[in-house]
N, C-alpha and C positions, 0 to 999 in steps of 0.2 A: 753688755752691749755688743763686743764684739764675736759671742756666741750667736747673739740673736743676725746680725750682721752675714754669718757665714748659714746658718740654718736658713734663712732668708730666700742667700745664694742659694743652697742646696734646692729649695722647692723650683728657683726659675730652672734650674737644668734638668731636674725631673721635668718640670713641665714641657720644657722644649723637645725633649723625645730622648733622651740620652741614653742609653743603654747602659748596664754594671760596666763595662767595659773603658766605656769612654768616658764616662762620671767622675772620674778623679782625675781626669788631663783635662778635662772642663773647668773644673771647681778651681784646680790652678790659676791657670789660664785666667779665667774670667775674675779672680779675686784679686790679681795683681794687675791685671788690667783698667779696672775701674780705679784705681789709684791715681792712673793717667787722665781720667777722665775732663780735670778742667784744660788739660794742654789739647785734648783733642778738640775741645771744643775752640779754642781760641784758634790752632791749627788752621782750623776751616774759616773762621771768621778772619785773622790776620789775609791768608791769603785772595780771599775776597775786596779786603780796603786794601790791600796793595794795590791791586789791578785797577783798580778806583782812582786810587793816589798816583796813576801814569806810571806806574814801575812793572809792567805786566811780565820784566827779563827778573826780575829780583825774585817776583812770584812765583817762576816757574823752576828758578835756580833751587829755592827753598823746599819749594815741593819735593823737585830731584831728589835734593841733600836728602830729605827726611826719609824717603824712601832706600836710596844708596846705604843711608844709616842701617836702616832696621835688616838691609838685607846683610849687612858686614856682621853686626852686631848679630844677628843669630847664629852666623854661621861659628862666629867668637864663644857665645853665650854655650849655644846645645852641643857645637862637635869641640871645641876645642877645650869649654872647661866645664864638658858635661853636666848641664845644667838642666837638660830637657827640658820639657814645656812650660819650666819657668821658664828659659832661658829667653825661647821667643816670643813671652807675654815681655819680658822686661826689655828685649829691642824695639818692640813696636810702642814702647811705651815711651823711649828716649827716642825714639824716629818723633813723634809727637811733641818733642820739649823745643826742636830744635824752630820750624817756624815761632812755637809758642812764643820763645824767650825773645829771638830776632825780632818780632814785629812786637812786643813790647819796647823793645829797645827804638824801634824804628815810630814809633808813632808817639814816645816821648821825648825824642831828641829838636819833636816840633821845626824840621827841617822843609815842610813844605806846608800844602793850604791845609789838610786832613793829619790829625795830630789829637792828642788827648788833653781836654778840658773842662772844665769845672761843669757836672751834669746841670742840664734845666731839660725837667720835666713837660714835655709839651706829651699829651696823650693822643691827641689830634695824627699826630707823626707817627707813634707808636703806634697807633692802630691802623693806618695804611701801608707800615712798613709790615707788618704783620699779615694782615689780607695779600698784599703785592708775593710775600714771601709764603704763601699757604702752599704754593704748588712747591716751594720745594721740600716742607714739614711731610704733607703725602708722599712725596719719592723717596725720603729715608723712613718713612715710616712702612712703606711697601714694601721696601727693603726687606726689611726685617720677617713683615709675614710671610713674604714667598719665601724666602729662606728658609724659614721656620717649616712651609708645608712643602719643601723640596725633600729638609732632614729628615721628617718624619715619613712621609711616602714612600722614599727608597730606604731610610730603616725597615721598613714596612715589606719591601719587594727583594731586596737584597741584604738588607744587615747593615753590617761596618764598612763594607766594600763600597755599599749603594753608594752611605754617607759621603766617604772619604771619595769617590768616583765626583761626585755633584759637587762636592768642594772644589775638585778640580776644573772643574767646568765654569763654574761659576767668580773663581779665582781668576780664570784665563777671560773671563767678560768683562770683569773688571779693568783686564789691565788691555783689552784691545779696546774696549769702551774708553777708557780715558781719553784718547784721542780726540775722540767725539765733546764730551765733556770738558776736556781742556779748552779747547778752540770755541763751544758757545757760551763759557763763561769769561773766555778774554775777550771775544765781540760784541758781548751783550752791550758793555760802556759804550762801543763805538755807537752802536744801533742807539742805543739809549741819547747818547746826547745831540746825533745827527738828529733825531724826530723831537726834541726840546729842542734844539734851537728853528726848527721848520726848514732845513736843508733838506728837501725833497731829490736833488739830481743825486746828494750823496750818497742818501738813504738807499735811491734803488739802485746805485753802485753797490755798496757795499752789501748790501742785499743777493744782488746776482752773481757778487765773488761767494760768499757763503754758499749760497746751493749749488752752486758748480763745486766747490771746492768737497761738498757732504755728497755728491751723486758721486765722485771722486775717490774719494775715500772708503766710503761703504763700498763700493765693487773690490777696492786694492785689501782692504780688511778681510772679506767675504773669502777673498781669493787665501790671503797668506791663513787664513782657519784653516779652511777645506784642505788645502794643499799640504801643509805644517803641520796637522794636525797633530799626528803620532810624534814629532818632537814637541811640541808642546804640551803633551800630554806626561810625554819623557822626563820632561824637569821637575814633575811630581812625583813619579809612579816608576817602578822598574821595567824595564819591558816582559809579559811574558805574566806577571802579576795577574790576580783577579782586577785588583782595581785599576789597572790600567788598561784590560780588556772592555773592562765596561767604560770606562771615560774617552776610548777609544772610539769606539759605536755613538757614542753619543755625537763624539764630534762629526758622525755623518750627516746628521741631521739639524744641532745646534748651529752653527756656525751662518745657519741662513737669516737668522736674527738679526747679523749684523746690517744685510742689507738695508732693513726697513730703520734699526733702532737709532743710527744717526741724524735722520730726517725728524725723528722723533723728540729727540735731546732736543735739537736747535730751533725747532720748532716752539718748542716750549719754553725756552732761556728767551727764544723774542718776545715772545709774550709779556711774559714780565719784566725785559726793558723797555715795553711800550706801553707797560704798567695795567696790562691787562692780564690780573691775577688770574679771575675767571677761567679763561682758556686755558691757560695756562695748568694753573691747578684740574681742569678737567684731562687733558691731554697725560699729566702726571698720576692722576687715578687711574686712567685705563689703561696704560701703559705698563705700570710694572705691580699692579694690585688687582684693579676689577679683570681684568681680562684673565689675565696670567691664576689668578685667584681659582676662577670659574673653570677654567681650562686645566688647573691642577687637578680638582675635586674630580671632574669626570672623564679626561680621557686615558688616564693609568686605568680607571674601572675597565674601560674598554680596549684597549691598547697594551696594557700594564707599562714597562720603562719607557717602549717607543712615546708612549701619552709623554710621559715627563721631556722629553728631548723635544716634541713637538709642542710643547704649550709656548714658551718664549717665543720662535719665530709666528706663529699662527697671533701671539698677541701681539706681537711688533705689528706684524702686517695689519691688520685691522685699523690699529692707532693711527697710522701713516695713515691710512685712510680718513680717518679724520682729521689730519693734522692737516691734508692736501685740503678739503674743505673750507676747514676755517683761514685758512691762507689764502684761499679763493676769495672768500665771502669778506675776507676783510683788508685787500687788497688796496680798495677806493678811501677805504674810513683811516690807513696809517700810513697810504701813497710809497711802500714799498717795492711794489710793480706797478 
């Protein structure tokens, strides 16, 4: 079984693009990783019913930790007792245990309304919770393809360099993106229970803190990319490196994503606290898969790397444009403006 298990492994990292090179730090890597895999998934769900459960400072505490974790713990694991790329599959795997365990704890100690209790099957629930939550199954599942044709492209155009260059890239979206993503997953409840209960003045308060606060933000992001960039490039890459000349360049270009992609997040997390999956789930397709997707395929043909640094801002931009749209058009029907 556990030959078949790791041969398994081996076809997904072939198939993901992996070079003889990089093939056996993957195969690590992703073998001890998946061992984590029910804590990442509670990770994400814990911190969701925290914010639910009115604890949104616990939520963010946890997150921190888990993150603080993984960075201590690698630095422990790879440099100090030379463990290499186990070392950092097995911090990011105990960064993962630590919301896990806490919100086990916390949702059995049955201390407030949201607590853990004898299942009843209602499918009725299950299947609107499901629909409501589609748009966010599409945004990790986009995840992963544009990723997948980020590696493979610049395998394609530069090698190891390309890879590890878009990792860096895409590492640092992650973590200026969170911002974005923190903030319309703590509002979503607000939004959500202002429009159940039919508080219309509150709605379009908190409504008009939101997009001031995201027009806000996307210029202050936009600015510390563009500006930072070659230090932020630094804390991956050596200066002077290939991979850091190429992650370098790109940050000329990437960093204009940020403007549009905030509008886009928040955009989309309203939706489905207004339980309109729909939108929602369409805004999450074109956003980080159909556009981004369409825009990989063809303008490296035509471009070569400037195409890959151009595909994310060109797909933000578009989306916002539809995001502005339907926030127009459905204004009157959830009386947020």
């Amino acid at each position: 079984m556990q030959c078949r298990e790791r041969l398994f492994i081996d076809r997904i990292i072939w198939g993901l693009g992996a070079s003889s090179i990089l093939f056996p730090y993957c195969k690590e890597y992703l073998f001890i990783l998946l061992l984590f895999t029910p804590a990442s998934i509670l990770q994400v769900l814990f911190q969701n019913l925290i914010v639910t459960a009115g604890h949104p400072g616990m939520g963010m505490v946890l997150g921190v930790s888990a993150g603080i974790v993984n960075i201590l713990l690698d630095y422990i694991f790879m440099v100090s007792l030379h463990m290499g790329i186990k070392g950092a599959a097995f911090g990011t795997g105990i960064g993962y245990m630590i919301p896990a365990v806490i919100g086990l704890w916390f949702f059995s100690a049955k201390r407030g309304n949201l607590h853990f209790r004898k299942p009843v099957i209602d499918f009725s629930v299950l299947a609107e919770s499901c629909s409501n939550g589609f748009s966010e199954m599409v945004s990790q599942a986009a995840t992963v393809v544009t990723t997948f044709l980020f590696n493979r492209i610049m395998m394609k155009l530069l090698g190891e360099n390309g890879v590890a260059a878009i990792t860096i890239i895409i590492y640092t979206q992650f973590l200026l993106s969170a911002l974005y993503i923190g903030f319309s997953m703590g509002v979503a409840p607000v939004i959500s229970y202002n429009y159940g209960r039919q508080d219309e003045k509150q709605l379009k308060n908190v409504f008009s803190i939101c997009m001031r606060f995201i027009v806000f933000v996307s210029v202050t992001v936009f600015a510390v990319a563009y500006i930072f960039g070659s230090p932020l490039v630094g804390v991956f890459a050596e200066k002077g490196m290939p991979v850091y000349e190429i992650a370098r360049n790109g940050f000329l270009i990437f960093p204009f994503s940020f403007l549009f992609c905030g509008l886009n997040i928040f955009t989309s997390a309203t939706f489905t606290a207004l339980s309109n999956g729909k939108l929602s789930a369409i805004l999450s397709f074109l956003r980080p898969f159909g556009l981004i997707t369409v825009l990989l395929l063809t303008l490296p043909n035509v471009l070569g790397v400037t195409g890959v640094w151009l595909a994310v801002p060109i797909a933000e931009l578009i989306t916002m444009v539809v995001a502005l749209v339907f926030l127009y058009q459905n204004r009157e029907k959830y009386h947020y403006a």
